[in-house]
Legacy VTK file of the C-alpha trace (Angstrom):
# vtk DataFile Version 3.0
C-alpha trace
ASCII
DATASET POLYDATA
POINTS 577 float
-9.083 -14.773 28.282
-7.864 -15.536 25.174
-9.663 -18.943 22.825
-9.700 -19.880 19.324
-12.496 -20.230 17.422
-13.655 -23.819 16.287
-17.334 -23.686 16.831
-18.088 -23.015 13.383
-16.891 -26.288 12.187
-19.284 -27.860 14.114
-23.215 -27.378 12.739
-25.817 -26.852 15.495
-29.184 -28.091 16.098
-30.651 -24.938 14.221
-28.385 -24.192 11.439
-30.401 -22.383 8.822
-28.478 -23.121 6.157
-29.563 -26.481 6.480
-33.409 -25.065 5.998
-32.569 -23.412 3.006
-34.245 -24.791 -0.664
-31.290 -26.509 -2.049
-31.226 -23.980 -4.957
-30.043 -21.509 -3.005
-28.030 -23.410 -0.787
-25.958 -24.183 -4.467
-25.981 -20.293 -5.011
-24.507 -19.626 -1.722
-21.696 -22.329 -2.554
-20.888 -20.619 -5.453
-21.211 -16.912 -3.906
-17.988 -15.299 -2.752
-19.494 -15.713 0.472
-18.353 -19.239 0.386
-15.132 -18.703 -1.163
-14.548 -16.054 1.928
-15.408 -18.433 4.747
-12.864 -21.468 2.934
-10.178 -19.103 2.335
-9.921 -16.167 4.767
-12.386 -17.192 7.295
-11.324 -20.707 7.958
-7.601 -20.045 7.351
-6.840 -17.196 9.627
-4.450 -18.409 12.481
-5.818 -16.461 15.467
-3.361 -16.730 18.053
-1.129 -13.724 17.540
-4.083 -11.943 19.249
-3.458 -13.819 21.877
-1.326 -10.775 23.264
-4.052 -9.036 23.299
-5.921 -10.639 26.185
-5.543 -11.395 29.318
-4.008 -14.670 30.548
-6.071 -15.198 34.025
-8.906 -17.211 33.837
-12.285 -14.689 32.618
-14.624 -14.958 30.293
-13.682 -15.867 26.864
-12.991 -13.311 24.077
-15.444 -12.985 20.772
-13.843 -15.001 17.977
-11.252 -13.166 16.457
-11.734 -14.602 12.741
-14.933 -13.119 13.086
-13.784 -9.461 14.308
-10.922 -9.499 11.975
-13.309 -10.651 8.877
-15.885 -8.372 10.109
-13.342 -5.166 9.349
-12.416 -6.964 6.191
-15.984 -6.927 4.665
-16.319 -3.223 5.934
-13.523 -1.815 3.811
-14.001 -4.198 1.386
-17.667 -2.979 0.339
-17.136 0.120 1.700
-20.074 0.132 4.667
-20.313 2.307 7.095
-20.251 0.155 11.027
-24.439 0.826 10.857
-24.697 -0.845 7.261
-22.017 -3.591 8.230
-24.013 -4.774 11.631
-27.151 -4.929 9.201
-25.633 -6.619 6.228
-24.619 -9.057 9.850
-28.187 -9.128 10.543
-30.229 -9.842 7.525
-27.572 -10.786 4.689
-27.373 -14.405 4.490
-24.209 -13.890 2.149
-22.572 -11.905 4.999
-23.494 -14.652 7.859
-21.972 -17.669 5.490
-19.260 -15.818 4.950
-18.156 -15.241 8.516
-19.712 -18.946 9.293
-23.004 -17.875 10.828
-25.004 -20.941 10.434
-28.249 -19.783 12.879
-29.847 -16.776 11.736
-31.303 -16.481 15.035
-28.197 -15.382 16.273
-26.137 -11.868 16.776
-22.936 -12.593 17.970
-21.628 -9.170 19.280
-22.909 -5.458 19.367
-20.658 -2.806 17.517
-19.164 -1.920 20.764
-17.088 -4.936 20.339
-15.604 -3.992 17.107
-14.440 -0.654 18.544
-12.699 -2.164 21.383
-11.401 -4.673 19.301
-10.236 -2.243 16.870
-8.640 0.408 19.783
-7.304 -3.301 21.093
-5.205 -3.229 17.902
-4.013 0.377 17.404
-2.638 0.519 20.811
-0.750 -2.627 20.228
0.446 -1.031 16.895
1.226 2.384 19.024
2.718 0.626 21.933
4.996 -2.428 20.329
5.436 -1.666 16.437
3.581 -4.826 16.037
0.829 -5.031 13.343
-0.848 -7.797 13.752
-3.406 -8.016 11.048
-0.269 -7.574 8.595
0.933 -10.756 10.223
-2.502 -12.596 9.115
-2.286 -10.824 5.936
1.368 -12.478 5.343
0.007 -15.752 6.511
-2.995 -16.502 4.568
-1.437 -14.952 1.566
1.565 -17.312 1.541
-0.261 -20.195 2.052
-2.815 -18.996 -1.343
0.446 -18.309 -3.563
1.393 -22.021 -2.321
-2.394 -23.697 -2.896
-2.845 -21.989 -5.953
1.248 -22.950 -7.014
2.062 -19.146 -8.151
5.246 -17.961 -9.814
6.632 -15.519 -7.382
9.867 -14.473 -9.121
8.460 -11.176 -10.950
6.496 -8.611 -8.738
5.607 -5.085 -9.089
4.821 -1.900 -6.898
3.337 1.507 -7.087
2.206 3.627 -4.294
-1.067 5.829 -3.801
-1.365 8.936 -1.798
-4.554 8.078 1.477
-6.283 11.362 2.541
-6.799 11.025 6.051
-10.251 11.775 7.350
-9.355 15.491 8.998
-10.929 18.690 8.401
-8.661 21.194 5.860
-7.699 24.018 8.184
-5.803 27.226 7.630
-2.981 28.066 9.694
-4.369 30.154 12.133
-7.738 28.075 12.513
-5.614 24.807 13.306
-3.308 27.372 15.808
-7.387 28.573 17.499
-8.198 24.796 17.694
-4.945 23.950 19.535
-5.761 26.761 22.161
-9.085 26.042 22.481
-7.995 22.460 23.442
-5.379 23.252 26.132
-8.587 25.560 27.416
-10.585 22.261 28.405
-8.165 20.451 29.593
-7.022 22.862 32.675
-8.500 22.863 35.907
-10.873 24.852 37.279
-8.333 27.191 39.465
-5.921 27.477 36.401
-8.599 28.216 33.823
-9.771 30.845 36.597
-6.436 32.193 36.403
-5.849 32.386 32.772
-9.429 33.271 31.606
-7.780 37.056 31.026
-5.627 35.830 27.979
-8.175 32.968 26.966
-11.053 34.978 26.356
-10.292 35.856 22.657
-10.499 32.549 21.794
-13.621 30.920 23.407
-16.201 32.949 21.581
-17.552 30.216 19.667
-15.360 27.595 17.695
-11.647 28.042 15.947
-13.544 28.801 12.478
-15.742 31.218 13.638
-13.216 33.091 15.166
-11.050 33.197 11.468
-14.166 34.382 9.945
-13.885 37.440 11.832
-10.232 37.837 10.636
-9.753 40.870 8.282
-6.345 39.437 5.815
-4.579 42.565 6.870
-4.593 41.786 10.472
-3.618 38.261 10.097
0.093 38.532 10.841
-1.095 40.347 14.382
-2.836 37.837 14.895
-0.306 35.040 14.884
1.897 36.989 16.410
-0.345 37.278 19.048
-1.427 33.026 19.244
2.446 32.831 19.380
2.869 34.936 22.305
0.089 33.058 24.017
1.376 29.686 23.320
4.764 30.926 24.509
3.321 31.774 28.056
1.622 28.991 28.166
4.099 26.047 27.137
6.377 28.095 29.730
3.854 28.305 32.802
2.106 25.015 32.212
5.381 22.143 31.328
5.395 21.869 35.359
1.561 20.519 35.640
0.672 19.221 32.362
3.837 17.840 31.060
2.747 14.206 30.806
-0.724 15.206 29.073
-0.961 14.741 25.541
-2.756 17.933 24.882
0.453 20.053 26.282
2.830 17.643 23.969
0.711 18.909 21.257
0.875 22.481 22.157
4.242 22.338 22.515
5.211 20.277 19.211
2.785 23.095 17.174
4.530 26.222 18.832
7.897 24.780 18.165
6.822 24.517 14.250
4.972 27.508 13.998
7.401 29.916 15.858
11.216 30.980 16.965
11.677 32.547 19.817
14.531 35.030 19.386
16.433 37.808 21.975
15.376 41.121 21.833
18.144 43.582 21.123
16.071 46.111 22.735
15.227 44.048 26.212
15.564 40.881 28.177
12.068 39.516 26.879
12.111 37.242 24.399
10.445 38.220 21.039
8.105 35.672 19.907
8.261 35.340 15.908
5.939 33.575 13.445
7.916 31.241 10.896
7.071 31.782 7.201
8.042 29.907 3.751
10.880 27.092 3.447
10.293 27.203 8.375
7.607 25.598 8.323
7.807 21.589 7.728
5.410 19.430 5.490
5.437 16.930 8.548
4.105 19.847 10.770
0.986 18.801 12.397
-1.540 19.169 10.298
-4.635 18.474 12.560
-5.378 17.734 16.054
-6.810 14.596 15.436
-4.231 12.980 13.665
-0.949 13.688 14.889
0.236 11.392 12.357
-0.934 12.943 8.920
1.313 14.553 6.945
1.356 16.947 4.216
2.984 16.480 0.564
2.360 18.218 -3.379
2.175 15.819 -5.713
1.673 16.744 -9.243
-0.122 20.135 -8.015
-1.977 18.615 -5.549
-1.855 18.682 -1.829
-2.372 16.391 0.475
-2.486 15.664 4.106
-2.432 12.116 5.133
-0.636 8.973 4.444
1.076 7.032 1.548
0.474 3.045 0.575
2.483 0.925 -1.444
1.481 -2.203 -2.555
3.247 -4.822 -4.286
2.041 -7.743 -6.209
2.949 -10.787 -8.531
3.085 -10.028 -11.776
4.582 -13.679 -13.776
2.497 -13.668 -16.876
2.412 -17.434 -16.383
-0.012 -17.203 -13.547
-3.537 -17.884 -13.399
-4.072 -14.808 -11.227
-2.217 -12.041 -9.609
-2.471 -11.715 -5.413
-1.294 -8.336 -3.567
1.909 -9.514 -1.229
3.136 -6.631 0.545
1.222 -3.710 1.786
3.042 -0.379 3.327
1.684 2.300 4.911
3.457 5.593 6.203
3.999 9.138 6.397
3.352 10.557 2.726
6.551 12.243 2.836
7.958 8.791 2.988
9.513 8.018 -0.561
9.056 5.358 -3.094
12.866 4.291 -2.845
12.664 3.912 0.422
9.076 1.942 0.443
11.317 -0.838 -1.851
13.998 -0.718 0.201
11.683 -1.368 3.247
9.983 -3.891 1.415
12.865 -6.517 -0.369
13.957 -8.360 3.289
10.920 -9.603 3.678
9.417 -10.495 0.060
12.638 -12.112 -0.758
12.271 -14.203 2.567
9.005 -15.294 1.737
8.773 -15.286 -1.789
11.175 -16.160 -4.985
11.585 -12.804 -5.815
13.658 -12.292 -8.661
12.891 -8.966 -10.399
10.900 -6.382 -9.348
8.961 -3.399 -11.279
8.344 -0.307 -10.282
7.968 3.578 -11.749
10.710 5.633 -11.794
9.773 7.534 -8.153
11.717 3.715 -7.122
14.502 4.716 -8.382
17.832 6.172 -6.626
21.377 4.671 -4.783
19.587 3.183 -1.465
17.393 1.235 -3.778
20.197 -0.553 -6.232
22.379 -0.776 -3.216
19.424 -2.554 -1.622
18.332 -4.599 -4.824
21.950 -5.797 -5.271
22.291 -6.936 -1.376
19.247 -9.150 -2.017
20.010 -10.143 -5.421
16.792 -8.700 -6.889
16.603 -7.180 -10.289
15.468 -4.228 -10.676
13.478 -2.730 -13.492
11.774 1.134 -13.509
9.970 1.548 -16.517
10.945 5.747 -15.976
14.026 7.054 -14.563
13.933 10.252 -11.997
16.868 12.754 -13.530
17.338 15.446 -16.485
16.065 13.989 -20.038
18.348 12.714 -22.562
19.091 14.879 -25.421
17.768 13.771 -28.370
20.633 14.758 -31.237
23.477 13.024 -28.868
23.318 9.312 -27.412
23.627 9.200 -24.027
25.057 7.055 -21.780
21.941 4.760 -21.978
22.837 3.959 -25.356
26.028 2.276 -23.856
25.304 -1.352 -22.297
26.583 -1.569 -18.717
28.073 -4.328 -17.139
28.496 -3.615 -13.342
30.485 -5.761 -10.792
28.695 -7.012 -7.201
29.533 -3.348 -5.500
27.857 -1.449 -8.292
31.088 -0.041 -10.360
31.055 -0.311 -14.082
33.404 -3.188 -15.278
32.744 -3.251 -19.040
30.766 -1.427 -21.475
29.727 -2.030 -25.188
29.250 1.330 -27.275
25.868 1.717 -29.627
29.009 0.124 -32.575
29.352 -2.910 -31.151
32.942 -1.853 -29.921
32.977 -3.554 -25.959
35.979 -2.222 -23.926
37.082 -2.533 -20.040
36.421 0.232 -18.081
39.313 1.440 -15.782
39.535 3.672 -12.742
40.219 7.040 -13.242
42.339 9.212 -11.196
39.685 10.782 -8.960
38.082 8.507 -6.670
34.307 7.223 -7.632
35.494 8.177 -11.651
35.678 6.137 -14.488
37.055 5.844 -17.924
36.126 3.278 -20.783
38.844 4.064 -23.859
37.556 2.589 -27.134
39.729 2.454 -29.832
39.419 5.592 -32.341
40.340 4.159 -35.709
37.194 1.589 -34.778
35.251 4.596 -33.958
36.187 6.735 -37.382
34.194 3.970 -39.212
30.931 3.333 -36.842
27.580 5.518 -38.257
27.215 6.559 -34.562
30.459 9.085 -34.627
28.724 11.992 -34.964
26.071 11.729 -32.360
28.303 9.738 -29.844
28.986 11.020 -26.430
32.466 9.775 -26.247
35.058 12.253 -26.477
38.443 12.223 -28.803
41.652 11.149 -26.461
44.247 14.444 -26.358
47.757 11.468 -25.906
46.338 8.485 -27.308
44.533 7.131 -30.304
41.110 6.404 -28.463
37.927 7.789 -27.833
36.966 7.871 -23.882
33.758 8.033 -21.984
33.936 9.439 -18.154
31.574 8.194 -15.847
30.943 7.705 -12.308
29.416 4.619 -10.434
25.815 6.444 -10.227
26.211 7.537 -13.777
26.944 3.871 -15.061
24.004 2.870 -12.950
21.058 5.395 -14.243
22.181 4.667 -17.947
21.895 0.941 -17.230
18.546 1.585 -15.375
17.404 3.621 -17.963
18.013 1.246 -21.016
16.249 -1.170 -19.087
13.293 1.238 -18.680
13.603 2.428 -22.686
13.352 -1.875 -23.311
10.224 -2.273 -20.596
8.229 0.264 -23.081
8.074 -2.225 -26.351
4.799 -4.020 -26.909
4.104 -6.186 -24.198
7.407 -5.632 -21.805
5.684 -3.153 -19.310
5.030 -5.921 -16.295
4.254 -2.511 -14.381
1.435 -0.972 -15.984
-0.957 -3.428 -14.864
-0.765 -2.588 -10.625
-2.713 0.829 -11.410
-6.001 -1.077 -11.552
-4.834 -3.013 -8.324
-4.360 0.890 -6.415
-7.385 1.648 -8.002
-9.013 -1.836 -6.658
-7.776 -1.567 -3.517
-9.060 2.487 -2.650
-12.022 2.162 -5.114
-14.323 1.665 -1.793
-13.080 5.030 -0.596
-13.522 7.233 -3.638
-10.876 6.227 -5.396
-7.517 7.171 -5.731
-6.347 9.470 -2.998
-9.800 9.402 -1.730
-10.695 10.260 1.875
-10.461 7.448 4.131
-13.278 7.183 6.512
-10.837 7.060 9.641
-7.603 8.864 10.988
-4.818 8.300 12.707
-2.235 5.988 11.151
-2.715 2.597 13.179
-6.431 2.690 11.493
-5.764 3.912 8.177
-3.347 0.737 8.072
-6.329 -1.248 9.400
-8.486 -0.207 6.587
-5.964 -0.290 3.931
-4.655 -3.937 4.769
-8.322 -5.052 5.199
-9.036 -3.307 1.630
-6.234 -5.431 0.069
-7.543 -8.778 1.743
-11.048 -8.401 -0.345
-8.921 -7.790 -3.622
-7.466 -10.738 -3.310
-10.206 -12.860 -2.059
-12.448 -11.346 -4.858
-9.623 -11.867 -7.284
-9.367 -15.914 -5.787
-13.022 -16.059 -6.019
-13.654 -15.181 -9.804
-10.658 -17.704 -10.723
-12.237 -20.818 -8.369
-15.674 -19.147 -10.881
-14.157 -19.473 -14.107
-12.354 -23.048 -13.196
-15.430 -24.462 -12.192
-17.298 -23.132 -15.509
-14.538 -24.589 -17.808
-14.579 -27.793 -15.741
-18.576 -27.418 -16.290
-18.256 -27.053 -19.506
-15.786 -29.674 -20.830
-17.790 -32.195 -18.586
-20.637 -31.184 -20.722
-18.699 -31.620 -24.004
-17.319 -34.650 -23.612
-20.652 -36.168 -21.916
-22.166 -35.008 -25.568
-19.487 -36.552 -27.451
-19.895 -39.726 -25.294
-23.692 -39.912 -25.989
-22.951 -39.223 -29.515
-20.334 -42.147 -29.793
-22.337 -44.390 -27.761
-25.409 -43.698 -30.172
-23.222 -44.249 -33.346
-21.844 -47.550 -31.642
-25.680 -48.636 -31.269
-26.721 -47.526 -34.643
-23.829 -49.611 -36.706
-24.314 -52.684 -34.147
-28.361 -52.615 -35.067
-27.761 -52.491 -38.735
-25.080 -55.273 -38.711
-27.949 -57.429 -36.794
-30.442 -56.625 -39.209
-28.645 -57.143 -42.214
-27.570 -60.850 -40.337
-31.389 -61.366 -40.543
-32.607 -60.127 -43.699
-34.486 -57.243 -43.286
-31.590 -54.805 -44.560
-30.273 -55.530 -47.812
-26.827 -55.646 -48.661
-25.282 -53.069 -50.837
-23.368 -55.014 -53.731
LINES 1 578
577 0 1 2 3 4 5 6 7 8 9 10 11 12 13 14 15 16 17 18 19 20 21 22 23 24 25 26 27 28 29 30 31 32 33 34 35 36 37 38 39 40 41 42 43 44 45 46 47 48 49 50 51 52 53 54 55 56 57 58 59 60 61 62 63 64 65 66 67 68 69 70 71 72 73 74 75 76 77 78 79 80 81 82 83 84 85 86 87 88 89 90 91 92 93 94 95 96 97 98 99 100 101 102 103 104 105 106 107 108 109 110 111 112 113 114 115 116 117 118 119 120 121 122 123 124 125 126 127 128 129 130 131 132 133 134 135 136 137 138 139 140 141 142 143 144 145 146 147 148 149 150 151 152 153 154 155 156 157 158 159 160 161 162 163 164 165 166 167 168 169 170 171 172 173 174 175 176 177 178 179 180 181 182 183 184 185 186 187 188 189 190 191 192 193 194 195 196 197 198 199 200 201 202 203 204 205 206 207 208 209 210 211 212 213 214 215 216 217 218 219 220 221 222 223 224 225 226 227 228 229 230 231 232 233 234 235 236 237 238 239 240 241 242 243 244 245 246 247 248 249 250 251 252 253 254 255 256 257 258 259 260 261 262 263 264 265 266 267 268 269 270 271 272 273 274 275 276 277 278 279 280 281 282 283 284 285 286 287 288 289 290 291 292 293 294 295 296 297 298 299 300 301 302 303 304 305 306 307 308 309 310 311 312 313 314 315 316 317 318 319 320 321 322 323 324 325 326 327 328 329 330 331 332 333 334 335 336 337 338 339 340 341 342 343 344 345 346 347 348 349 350 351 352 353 354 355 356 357 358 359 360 361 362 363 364 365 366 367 368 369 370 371 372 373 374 375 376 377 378 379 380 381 382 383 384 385 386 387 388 389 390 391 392 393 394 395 396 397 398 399 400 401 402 403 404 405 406 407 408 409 410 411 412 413 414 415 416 417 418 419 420 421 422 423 424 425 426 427 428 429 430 431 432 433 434 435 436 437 438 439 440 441 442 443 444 445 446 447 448 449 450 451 452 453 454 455 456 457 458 459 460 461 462 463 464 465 466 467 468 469 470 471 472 473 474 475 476 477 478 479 480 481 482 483 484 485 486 487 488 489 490 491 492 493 494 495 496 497 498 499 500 501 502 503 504 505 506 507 508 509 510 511 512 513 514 515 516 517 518 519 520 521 522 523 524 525 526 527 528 529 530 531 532 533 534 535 536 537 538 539 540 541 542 543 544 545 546 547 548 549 550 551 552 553 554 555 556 557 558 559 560 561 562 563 564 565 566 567 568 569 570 571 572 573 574 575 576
């Protein structure tokens, strides 16, 4: 049965914190500890869990601030679920943090938090519902409105997350498959197929490729293929439903064909090689999700996260708003395009930054639908020569659907640009005896008319669109106009607990990798909300000090002139003539 948690508001009998010398009872309310319990602990609106329980009358769930904050400290600092329970037990920063007042007391064993976090992958798996992303949306909306940030400018960048599998080759991941569908059959079927199994039980999957001469590896697929074959024939009937068969049978249709013999009936089983196989092939058994994807000579088999975050120079501090997580394969444009609907529903986004993997149609289509600038400070494409302007020299003026409409030459000369006679072609004619004077003629890209006096410049919509993205991007890179730059420390913030960038996550499977990565991203920001409630509180400090001096200061001069008027009245201070 599902209850919200308000016994922490409440201070028992026995609260500790009560006990404590009031020196550290000020360090505590100073700690982030404190600054966790106000802001994420105390905030966090628990009843979308509520689907997660039960409605008949049982006994009552464990808080779920306190399971949800428990996962955020994890990632956060990086703990493994042993150091977490004892940083519960004997860290008094911890137990303020997550409002436990009695040291005496040990609310839940670790079982809890697994159930609680299988609780939420399921959910995730089943519905398509995250629901610590809804928290995540909720507490952060209601710090950009406490703290009264400008929303309007935002960035994004994505990371690549290695998911925590083992690297395989493609035969030992093939081994590992078999040797799976082998434990899952029943006695009388693994009595039946022990003939065609036994090649692959003696000892595990990399054992077995140890023994594999490179010469012989090609028989040896082709012989795991012909296995597999039999079996995802002969077994469909039995195991159909089991997720080990779905998992033979997705690996043997991305591994092999099966193609007609010309010389009998029998099929011919054959192993796939180069541009067959698929980067979202599985890429381990425990992770069905994973993917695999090169990125700047580097593999690697997991998931991608992009994260978005204000970026208005005007504020105080910069919070993470959106957090993705998907496929790696998934691509940057499409991350943006995923993310506008809902930042521009729940923020004032106006302009958004991102690198130049951002870039492509689907994202200006998407940018102009929401009315959202967009600025790349790089542009995906062929480089611009450098002895001939480009079209990014021109200045682009495009109408709401994305077609050019005017254009202004490197001269100054501005001209309407027509349609041309093909469809999704331009033309912008500017006038040649204008042209025959400008200091650009030589190097200009626009070409001498064959009927007409004019100079023309052909173009289609996409064409007019990268030069105008581009030119923005060329203007980002003066002194202090990159907005972007400054999310790379936020990536690196937000992994830093797991090695870094791209580092291994400590968990698979892509319901908990979005767990941990939306968990990491709450302690940025708390962290981040912390050190500016520090800072405040020091300048306040400090200026109360300053002007308490200057007030003693006056008040003493005030004393001083008012005791030597009084004296002089008297006599015993003589007047200066």
């Amino acid at each position: 049965m599902f209850r919200e948690n308000n016994q922490h508001l409440q201070h028992g009998l026995f609260d500790t914190f009560q006990q404590l010398p009031a020196k550290v009872q000020q360090r505590l309310e100073t700690s982030w500890a404190d600054t966790f319990y106000r802001e994420v602990f105390c905030r966090m609106d628990e009843s979308p869990f509520a689907v997660l329980y039960s409605d008949e009358p049982s006994r009552p769930n464990i808080p779920i601030n306190l399971l949800v904050c428990v996962d955020i400290l994890k990632a956060g600092f990086g703990w493994s679920d042993e150091e977490l329970y004892d940083e519960i037990q004997f860290n008094l920063q911890v137990r303020h943090a997550l409002g436990l007042r009695d040291i005496s007391i040990v609310p839940f064993e670790l079982r809890t938090v697994y159930n609680f976090r299988n609780r939420l992958s399921r959910h995730m798996q089943e519905r398509g519902e995250n629901l610590l992303e809804q928290v995540f949306v909720q507490i952060t909306d209601e710090h950009l409105g406490t703290l009264k940030l400008k929303t309007g400018h935002q960035r994004m960048d994505s990371v690549m997350i290695s998911s925590n599998i083992r690297q395989t080759t493609r035969l030992q991941l093939l081994i590992e498959v078999v040797q799976r569908v082998w434990r899952v059959l029943t006695e009388e079927d693994q009595a039946q197929y022990t003939a065609v199994f036994e090649a692959y039980l003696q000892g595990t999957s990399g054992q077995y490729c140890y023994r594999v001469k490179g010469q012989d590896l090609s028989g040896h697929l082709a012989a795991v293929g012909q296995l597999m074959y039999q079996l995802v024939t002969e077994l469909e009937e039995q195991y159909a439903e089991q997720p080990v068969y779905q998992m033979l049978q997705r690996v043997f249709g991305e591994h092999f064909a099966v193609e007609d013999s010309e010389e009998s009936d029998a099929a011919v089983v054959r192993a796939k090689v180069g541009d067959e196989l698929s980067a979202d092939s599985l890429q381990s058994p425990d992770d069905w999700e994973a993917t695999y994807r090169e990125k700047r000579g580097k593999g690697y088999r997991g998931y991608v996260s992009n994260l978005t975050e204000t970026c208005d120079p005007e504020n105080p501090l910069q919070l993470i708003t959106c957090v993705q997580v998907g496929p790696n394969l998934t691509d940057d444009e499409q991350m943006l395009v995923d993310a506008l609907p809902g930042l521009k529903a729940r923020t004032d986004l106006e302009t958004v930054w991102t690198d130049g993997g951002a870039t492509g149609p689907g994202a200006e289509e998407a940018c102009r639908e929401h009315q959202v600038e967009h600025v790349p400070t790089s542009i995906r494409g062929c480089h611009v020569s450098s002895t001939k302007l480009g079209l990014s020299a021109f200045e682009w003026e495009l109408d709401e659907a994305g077609d050019p409409k005017t254009v202004c030459c490197p001269g100054g000369q501005q001209v309407t640009v027509r349609a041309g006679f093909s469809p999704g072609r331009f033309i912008a004619d500017f006038d040649a005896t204008v042209c025959e004077k400008c200091s650009w003629a030589d190097r200009c890209c626009a070409e001498p008319r064959k009927r007409r006096p004019a100079r023309a410049v052909y173009v289609t919509a996409r064409q007019a669109q990268v030069a105008r993205l581009r030119r923005r991007s060329l203007e980002t890179r003066k002194p202090g106009g990159n907005w972007r730059a400054a999310i790379e420390s936020t990536v690196r913030s937000v992994t830093h607990p797991f090695g870094g960038q791209a580092g291994k996550l400590p968990v698979r499977g892509q319901p908990r990798v979005t767990q941990v990565i939306f968990c990491s991203a709450f302690m940025v920001n708390l962290r981040r909300i912390w050190r500016y409630e520090r800072d405040l509180a020091e300048k306040t400090s400090e200026n109360l000090r300053l002007s308490l001096l200057l007030g003693f200061r006056g008040l003493r001069s005030w004393f001083h002139s008012r005791s030597v008027r009084r004296f002089r009245s008297f006599g015993l201070i003589p007047v200066k003539s």
